[in-house]
LOMARGU-511182 format. One record per residue (C-alpha): residue in three letters; x, y, z; residue number from 1; chain. Coordinates in nm, 3 decimals, m for minus. Layout:
! residues N
REC   code        c1        c2        c3   pos   unit
REC    ALA         X         Y         Z   NUM      A
...
***
This chain:
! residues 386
REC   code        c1        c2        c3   pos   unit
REC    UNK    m7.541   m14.483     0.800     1      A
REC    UNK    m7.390   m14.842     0.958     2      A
REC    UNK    m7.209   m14.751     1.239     3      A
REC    UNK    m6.839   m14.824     1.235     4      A
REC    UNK    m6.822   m15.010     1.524     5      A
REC    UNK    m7.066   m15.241     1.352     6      A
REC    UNK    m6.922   m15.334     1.037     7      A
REC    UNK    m6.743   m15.593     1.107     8      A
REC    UNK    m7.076   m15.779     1.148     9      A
REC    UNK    m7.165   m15.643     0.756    10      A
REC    UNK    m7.242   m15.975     0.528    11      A
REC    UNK    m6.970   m15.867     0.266    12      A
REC    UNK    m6.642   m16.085     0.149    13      A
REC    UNK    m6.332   m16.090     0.253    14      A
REC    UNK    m6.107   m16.066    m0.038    15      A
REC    UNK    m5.707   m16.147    m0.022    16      A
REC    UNK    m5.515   m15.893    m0.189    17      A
REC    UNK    m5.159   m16.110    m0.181    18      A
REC    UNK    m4.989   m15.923     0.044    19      A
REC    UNK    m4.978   m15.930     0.445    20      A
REC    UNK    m5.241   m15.885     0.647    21      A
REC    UNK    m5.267   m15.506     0.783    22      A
REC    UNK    m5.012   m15.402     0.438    23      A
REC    UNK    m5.078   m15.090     0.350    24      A
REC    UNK    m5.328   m15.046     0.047    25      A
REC    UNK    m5.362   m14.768    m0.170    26      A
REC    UNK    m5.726   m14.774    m0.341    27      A
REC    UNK    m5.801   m14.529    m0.636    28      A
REC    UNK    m6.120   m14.377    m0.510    29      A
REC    UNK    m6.326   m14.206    m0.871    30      A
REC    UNK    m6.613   m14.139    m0.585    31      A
REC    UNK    m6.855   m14.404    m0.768    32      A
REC    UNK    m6.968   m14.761    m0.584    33      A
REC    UNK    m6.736   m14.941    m0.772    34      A
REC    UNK    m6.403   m14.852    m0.624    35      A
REC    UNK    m6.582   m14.704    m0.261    36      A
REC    UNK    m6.701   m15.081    m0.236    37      A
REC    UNK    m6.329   m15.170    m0.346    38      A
REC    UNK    m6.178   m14.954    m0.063    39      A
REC    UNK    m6.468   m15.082     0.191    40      A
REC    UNK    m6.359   m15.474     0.132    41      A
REC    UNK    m6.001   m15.376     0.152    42      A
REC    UNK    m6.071   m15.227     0.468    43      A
REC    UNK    m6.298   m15.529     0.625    44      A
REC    UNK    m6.061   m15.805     0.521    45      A
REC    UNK    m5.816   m15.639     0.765    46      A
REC    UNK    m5.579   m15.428     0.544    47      A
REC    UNK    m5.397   m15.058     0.624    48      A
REC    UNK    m5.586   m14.854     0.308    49      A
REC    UNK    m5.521   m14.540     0.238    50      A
REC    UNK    m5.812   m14.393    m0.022    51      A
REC    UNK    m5.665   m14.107    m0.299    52      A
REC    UNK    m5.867   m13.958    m0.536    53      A
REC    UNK    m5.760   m13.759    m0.848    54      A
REC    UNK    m5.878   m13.424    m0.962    55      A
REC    UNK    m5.856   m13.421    m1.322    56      A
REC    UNK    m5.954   m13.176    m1.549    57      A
REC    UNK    m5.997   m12.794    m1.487    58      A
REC    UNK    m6.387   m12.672    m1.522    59      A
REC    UNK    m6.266   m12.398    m1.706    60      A
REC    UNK    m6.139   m12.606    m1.976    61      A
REC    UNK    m6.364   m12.857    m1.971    62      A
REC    UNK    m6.735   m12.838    m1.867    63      A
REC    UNK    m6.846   m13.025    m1.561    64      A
REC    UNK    m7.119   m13.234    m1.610    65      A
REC    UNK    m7.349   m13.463    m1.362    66      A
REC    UNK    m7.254   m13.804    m1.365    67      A
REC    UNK    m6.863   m13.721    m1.455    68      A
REC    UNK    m6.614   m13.910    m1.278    69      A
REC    UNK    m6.316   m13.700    m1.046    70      A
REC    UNK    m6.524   m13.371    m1.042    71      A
REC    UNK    m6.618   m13.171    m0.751    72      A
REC    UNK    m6.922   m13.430    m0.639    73      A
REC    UNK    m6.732   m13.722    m0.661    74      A
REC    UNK    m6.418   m13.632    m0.438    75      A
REC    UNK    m6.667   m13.540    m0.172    76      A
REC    UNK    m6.824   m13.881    m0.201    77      A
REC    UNK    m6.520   m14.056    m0.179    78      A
REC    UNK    m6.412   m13.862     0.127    79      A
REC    UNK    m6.763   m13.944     0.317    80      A
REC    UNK    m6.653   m14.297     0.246    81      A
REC    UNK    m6.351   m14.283     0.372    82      A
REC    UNK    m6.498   m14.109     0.699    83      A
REC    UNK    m6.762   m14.380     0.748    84      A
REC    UNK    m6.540   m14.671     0.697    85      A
REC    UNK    m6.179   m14.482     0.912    86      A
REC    UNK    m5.927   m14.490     0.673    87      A
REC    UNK    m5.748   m14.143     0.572    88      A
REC    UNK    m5.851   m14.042     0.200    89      A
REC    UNK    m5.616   m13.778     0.007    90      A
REC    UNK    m5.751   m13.539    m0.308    91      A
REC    UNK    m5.372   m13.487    m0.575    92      A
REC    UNK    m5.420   m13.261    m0.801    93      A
REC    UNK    m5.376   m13.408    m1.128    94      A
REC    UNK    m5.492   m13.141    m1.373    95      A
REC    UNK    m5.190   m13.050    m1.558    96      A
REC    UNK    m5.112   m13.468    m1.601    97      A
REC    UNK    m5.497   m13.528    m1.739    98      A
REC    UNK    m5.420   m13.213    m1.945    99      A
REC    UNK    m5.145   m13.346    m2.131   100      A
REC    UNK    m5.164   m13.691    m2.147   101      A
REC    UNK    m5.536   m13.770    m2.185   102      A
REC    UNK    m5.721   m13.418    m2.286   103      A
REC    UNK    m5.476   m13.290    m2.564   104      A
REC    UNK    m5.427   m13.628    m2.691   105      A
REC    UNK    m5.816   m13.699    m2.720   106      A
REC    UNK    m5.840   m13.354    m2.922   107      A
REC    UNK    m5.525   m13.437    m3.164   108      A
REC    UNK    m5.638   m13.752    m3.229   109      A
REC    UNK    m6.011   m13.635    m3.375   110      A
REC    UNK    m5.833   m13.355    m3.596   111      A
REC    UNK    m5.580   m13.630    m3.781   112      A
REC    UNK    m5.867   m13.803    m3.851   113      A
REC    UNK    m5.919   m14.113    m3.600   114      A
REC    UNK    m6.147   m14.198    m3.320   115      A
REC    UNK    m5.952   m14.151    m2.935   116      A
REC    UNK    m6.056   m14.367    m2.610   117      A
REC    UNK    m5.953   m14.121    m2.373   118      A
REC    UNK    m6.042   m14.377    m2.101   119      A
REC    UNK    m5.780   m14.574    m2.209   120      A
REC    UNK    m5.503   m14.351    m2.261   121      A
REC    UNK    m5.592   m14.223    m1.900   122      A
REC    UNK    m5.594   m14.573    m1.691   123      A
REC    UNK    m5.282   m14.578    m1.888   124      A
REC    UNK    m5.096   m14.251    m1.863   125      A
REC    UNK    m5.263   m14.136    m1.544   126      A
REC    UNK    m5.367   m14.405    m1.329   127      A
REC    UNK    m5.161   m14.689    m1.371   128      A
REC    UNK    m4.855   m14.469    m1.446   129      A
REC    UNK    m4.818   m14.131    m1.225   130      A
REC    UNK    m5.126   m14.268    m0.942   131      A
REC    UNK    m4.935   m14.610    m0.923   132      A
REC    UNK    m4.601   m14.428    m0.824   133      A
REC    UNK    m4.774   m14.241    m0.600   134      A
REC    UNK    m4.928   m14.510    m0.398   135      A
REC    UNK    m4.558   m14.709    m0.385   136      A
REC    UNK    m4.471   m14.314    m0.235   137      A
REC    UNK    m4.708   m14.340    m0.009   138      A
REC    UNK    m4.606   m14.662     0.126   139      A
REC    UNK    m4.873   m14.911    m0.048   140      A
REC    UNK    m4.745   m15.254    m0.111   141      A
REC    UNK    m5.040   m15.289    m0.374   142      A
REC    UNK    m5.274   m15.046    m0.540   143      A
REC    UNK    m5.627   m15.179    m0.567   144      A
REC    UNK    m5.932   m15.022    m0.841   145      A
REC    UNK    m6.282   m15.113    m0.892   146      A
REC    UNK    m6.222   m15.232    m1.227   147      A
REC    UNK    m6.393   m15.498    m1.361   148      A
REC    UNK    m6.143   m15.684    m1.422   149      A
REC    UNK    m5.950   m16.029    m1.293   150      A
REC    UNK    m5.620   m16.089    m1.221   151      A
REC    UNK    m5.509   m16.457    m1.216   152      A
REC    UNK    m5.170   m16.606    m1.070   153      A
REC    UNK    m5.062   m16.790    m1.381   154      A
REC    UNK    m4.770   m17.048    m1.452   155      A
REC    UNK    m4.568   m16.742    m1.551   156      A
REC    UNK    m4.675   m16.489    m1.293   157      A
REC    UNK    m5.031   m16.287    m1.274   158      A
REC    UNK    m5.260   m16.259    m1.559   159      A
REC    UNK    m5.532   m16.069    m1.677   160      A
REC    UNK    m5.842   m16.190    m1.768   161      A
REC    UNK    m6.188   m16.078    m1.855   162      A
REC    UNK    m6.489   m16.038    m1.530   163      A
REC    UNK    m6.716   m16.278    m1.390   164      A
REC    UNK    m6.953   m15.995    m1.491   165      A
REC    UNK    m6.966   m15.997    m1.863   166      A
REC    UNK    m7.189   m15.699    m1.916   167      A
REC    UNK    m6.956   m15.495    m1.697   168      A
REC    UNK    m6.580   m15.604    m1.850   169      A
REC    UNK    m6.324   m15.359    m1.837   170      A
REC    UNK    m6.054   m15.609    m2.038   171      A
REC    UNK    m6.070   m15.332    m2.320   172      A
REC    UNK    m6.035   m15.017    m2.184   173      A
REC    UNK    m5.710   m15.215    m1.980   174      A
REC    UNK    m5.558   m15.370    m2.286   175      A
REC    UNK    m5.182   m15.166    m2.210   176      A
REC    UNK    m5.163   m15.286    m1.827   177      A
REC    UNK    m4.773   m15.409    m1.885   178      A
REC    UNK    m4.607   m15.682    m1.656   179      A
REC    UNK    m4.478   m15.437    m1.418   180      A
REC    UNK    m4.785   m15.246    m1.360   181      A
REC    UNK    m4.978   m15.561    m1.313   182      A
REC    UNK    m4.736   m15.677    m1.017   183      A
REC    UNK    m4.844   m15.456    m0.840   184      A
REC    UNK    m5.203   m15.397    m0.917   185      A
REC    UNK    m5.531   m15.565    m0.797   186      A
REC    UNK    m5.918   m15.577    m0.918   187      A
REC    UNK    m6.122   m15.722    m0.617   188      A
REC    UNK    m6.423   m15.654    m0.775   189      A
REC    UNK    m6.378   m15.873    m1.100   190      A
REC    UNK    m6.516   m16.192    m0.980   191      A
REC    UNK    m6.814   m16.011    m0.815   192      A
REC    UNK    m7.156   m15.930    m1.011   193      A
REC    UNK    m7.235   m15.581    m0.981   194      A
REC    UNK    m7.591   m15.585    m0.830   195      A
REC    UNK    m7.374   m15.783    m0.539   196      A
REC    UNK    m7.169   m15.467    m0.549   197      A
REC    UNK    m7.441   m15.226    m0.450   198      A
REC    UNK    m7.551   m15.440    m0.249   199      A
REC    UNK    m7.273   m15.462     0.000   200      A
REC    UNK    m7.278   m15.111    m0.020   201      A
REC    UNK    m7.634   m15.049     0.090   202      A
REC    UNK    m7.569   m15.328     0.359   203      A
REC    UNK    m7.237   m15.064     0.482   204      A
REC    UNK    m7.488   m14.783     0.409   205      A
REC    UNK    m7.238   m14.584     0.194   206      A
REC    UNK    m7.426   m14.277     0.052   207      A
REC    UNK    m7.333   m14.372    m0.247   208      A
REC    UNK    m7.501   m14.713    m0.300   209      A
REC    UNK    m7.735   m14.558    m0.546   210      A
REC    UNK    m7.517   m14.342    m0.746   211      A
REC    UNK    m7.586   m14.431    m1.134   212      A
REC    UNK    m7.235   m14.541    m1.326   213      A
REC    UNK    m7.063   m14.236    m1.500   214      A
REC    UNK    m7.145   m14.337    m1.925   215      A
REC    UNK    m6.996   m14.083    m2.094   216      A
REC    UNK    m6.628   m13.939    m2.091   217      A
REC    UNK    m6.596   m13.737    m1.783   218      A
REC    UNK    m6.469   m13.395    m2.000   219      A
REC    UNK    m6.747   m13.429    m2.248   220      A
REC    UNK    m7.029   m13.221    m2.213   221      A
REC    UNK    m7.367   m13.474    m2.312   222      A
REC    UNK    m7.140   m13.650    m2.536   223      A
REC    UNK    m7.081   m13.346    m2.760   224      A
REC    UNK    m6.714   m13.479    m2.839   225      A
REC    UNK    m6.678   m13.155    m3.121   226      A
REC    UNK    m6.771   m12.857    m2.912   227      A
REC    UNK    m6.496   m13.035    m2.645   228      A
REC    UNK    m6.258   m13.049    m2.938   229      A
REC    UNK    m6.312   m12.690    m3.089   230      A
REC    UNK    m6.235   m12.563    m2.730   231      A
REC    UNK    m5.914   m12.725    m2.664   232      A
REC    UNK    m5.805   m12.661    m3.014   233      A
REC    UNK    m5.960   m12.327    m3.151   234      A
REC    UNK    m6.016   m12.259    m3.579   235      A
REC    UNK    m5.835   m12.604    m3.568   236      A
REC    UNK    m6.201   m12.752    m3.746   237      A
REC    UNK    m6.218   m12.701    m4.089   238      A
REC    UNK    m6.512   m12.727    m4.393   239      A
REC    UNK    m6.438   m12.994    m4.686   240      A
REC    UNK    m6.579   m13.218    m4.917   241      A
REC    UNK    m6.799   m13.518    m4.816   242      A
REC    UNK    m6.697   m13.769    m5.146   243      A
REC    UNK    m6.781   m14.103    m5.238   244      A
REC    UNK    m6.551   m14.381    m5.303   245      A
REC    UNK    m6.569   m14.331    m5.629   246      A
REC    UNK    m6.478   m13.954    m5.615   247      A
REC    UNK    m6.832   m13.825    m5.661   248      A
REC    UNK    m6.834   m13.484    m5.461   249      A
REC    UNK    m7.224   m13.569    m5.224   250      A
REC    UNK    m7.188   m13.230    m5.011   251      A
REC    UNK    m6.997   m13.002    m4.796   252      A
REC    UNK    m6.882   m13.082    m4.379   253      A
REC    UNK    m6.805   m12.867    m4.113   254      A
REC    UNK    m6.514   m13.001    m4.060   255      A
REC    UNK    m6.374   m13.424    m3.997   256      A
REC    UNK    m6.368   m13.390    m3.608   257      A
REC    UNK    m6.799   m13.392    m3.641   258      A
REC    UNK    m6.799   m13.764    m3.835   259      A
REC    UNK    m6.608   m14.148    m3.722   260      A
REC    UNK    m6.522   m14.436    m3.899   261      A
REC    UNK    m6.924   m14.633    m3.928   262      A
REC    UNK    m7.137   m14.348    m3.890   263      A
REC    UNK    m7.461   m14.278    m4.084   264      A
REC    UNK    m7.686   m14.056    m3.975   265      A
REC    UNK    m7.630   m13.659    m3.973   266      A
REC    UNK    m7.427   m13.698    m4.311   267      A
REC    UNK    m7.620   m13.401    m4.452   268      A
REC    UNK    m7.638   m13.538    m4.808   269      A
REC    UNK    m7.905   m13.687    m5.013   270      A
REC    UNK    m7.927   m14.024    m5.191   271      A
REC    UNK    m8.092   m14.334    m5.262   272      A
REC    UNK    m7.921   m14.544    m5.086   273      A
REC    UNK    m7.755   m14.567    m4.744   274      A
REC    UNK    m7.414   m14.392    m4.730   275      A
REC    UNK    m7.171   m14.472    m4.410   276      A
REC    UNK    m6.838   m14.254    m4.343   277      A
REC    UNK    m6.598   m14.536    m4.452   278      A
REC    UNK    m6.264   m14.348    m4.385   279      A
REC    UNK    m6.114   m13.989    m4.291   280      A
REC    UNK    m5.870   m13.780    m4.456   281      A
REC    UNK    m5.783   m13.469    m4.271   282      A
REC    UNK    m5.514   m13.348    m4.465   283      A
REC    UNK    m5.760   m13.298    m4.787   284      A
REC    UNK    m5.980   m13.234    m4.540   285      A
REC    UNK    m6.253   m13.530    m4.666   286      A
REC    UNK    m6.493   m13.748    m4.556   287      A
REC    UNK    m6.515   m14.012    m4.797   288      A
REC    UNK    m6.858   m14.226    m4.750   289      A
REC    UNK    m6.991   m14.518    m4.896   290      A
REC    UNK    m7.197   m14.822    m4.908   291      A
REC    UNK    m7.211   m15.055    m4.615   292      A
REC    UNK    m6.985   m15.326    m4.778   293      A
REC    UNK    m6.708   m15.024    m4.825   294      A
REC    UNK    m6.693   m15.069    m4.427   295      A
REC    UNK    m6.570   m15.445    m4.434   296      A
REC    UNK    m6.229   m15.500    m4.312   297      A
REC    UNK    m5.952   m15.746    m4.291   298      A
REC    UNK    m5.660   m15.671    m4.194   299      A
REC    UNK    m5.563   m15.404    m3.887   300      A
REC    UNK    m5.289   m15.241    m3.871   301      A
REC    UNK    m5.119   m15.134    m3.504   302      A
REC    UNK    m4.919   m14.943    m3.327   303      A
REC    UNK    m4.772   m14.901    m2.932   304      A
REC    UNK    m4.871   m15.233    m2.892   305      A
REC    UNK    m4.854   m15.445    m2.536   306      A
REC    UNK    m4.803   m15.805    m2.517   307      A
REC    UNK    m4.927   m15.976    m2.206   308      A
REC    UNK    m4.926   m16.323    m2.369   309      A
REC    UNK    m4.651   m16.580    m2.279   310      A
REC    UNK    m4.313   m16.580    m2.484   311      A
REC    UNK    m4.204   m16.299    m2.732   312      A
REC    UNK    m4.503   m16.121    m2.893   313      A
REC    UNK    m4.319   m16.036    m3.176   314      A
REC    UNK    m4.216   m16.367    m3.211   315      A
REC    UNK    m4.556   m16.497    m3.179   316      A
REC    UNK    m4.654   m16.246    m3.440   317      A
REC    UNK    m4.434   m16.349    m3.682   318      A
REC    UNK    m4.507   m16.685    m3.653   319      A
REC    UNK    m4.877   m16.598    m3.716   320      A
REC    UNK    m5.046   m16.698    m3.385   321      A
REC    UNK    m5.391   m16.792    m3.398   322      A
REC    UNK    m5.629   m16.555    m3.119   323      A
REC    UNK    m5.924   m16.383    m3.073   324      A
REC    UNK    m5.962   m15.994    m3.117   325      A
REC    UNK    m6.187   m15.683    m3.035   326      A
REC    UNK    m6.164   m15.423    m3.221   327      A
REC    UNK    m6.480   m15.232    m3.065   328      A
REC    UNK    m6.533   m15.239    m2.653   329      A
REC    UNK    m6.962   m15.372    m2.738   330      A
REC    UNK    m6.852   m15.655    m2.967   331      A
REC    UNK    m6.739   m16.006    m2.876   332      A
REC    UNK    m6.406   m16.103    m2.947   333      A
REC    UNK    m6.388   m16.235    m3.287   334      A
REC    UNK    m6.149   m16.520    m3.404   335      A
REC    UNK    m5.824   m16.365    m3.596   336      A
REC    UNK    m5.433   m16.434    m3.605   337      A
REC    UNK    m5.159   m16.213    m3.555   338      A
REC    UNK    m4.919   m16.122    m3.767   339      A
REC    UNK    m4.599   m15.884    m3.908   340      A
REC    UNK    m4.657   m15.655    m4.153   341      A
REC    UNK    m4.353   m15.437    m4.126   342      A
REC    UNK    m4.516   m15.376    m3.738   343      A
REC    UNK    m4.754   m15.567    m3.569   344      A
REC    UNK    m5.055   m15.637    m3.729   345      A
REC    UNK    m5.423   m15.881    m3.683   346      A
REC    UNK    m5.580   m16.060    m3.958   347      A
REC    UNK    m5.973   m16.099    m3.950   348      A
REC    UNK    m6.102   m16.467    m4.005   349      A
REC    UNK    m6.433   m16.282    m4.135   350      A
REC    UNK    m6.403   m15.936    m4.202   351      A
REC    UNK    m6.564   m15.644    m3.985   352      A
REC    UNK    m6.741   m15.331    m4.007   353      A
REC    UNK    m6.628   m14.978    m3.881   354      A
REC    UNK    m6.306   m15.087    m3.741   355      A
REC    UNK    m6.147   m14.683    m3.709   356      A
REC    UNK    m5.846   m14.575    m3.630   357      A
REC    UNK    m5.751   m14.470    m3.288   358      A
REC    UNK    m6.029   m14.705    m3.143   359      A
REC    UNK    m5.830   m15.011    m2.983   360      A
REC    UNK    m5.780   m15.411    m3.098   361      A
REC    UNK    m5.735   m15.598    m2.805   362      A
REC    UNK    m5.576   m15.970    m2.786   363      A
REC    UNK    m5.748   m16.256    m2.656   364      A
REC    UNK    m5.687   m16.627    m2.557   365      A
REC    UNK    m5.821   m16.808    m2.835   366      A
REC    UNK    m5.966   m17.111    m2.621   367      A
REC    UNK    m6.347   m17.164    m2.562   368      A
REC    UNK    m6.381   m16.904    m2.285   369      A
REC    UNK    m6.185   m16.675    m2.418   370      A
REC    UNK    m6.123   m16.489    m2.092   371      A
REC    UNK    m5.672   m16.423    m2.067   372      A
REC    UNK    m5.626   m16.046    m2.208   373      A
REC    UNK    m5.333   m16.119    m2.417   374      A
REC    UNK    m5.271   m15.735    m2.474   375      A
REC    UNK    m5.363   m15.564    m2.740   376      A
REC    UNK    m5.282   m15.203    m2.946   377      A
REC    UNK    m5.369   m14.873    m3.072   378      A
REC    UNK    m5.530   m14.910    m3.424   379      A
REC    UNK    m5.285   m14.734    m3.700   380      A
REC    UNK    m5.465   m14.825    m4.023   381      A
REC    UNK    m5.687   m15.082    m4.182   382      A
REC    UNK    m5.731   m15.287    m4.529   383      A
REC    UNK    m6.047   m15.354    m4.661   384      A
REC    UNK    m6.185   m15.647    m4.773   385      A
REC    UNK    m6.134   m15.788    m5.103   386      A
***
């Protein structure tokens, strides 16, 4: 491992975080390269940083798995990091927090029928909430992630826009960042391309330079989002009818939390042609399926929406403003307007496929690059396509 005495000499950037030289920093530290190379840059460029990591979920409740993020592996990463580069590095317990806000909410969400981003609920309930209070406790004058993600000084004070790195955006897992939050936030890594990541962390010979990305949700077991569900919410799963749009009964489930909004394969029934869950309805306990054209949809309806756009965003919505959406984190954003529907709502200029519930619809600058996050919101309901 580089020596400390000799990494000052390291070929690595030094990045200005807007505040004084030798402020104190506060870095979120998940024990991945990403935010250990954040931390190490903080630390180079001259600043006071202080690394925390959270531990978030109990392995009683939820199974540890390799590859999770804020399990027992990764805070001892992050604290070897913080002891090669001399900065102090602190482990909160954040259980109880992840519990509520990000766990129980995941689980609720599958049984009334939608499909949860727990990632998102916990950047915003967790991280950028209780962890951002923290670090202004603990002195920091900003809080810096690995994100990919940018933050711009715009006209009207910072903005967020999408990464140099396209492949590796975070814009839609960050859609509620509010005003205040991002005042006092900063992403060092979004201009930077990720293999230029590990490499400045081979170059400061952090152990954890190789370390694969986490890719699944750190409380799910090999993705088996049911089994996690059935355990935080026991008998709460329950058998129904799998019908077709046009009430045809096709087959039996084992219960709504096993299918989402798009899917097609492991619907267990039998027929000609291909069948896609088009929509859930827990409270008859259904799956109602259908051809591929069912799935088209054009208007989405939203709720706890955030506005990061300039001016009133209801205002704006009302008046129909013209902007680019995702309403899935893989696909592009997609040219639509916004608009009031007794709430906020986004009309598609060309209709989409498997937009579900509970998934987020994130708001983007409408120009060529289509970079500014404009904000975005929790998808309440949907309206198919004529």
């Amino acid at each position: 491992m580089t020596a400390i005495k000799d990494i000052m000499t390291i070929d690595a950037p030094r990045i200005d975080l807007g505040v004084p030289a030798g402020a104190r920093v506060v870095v979120a530290m998940s024990g991945g390269v990403d935010s250990s190379v954040t931390a190490a840059l903080a630390k180079l460029s001259g600043y006071d940083v202080v690394g925390v990591t959270l531990q978030l979920y109990d392995h009683g409740v939820a199974i540890q798995k390799k590859g999770a993020c804020c399990a027992g592996q990764d805070i001892h990463d992050a604290r070897r990091v913080a002891e090669a580069m001399g900065f102090p590095h602190y482990v909160l317990d954040y259980e109880s927090r992840f519990t509520d806000a990000v766990m129980n909410d995941f689980a609720d969400t599958y049984l009334a029928g939608a499909t949860p981003i727990p990632c998102v609920r916990c950047n915003e309930q967790v991280k950028f909430k209780d962890l951002l209070e923290t670090a202004r406790d603990l002195g920091g004058e900003a809080m810096a992630t690995g994100h990919y993600i940018r933050r711009v000084e715009g006209a009207n004070g910072p903005e967020l826009h999408r990464a140099h790195d396209a492949a590796k955006d975070q814009s839609y897992f960050l859609f509620s960042t509010t005003r205040a939050q991002l005042e006092y936030l900063r992403f060092p890594l979004g201009d930077l391309p990720k293999e230029e990541v590990r490499r400045i962390a081979g170059e400061l010979g952090l152990a954890v330079a190789d370390k694969p990305d986490s890719q699944d949700i750190c409380f799910v077991p090999e993705g088996k989002y049911a089994s996690v569900v059935e355990r935080l919410r026991p008998g709460a799963a329950a058998p129904g009818d799998i019908v077709h749009v046009d009430g045809t009964i096709m087959g039996r489930h084992p219960g709504v939390i096993h299918y989402t909004v798009g899917q097609r394969r492991g619907l267990g029934v039998a027929t000609g042609d291909p069948l896609y869950v088009v929509r859930l309805d827990p409270a008859k306990k259904q799956v109602i399926v259908g051809p591929r054209e069912a799935l088209l949809i054009e208007r989405v309806r939203l709720k706890e929406v955030t506005w990061l756009g300039d001016g009133d965003g209801e205002a704006a919505a009302r008046a129909g403003t013209r902007l680019a959406v995702k309403v899935r984190s893989t696909r592009p954003p997609k040219e639509a307007s916004l608009v009031w529907d007794n709430g906020w709502a986004v009309d598609l200029a060309e209709p989409e496929e498997g937009v579900a519930p509970g998934q987020a619809c994130v708001f983007y600058s409408p120009d060529a690059a289509q970079t500014r996050v404009l904000g975005g919101g929790w998808i309440a309901g949907t309206r198919a396509a004529a």
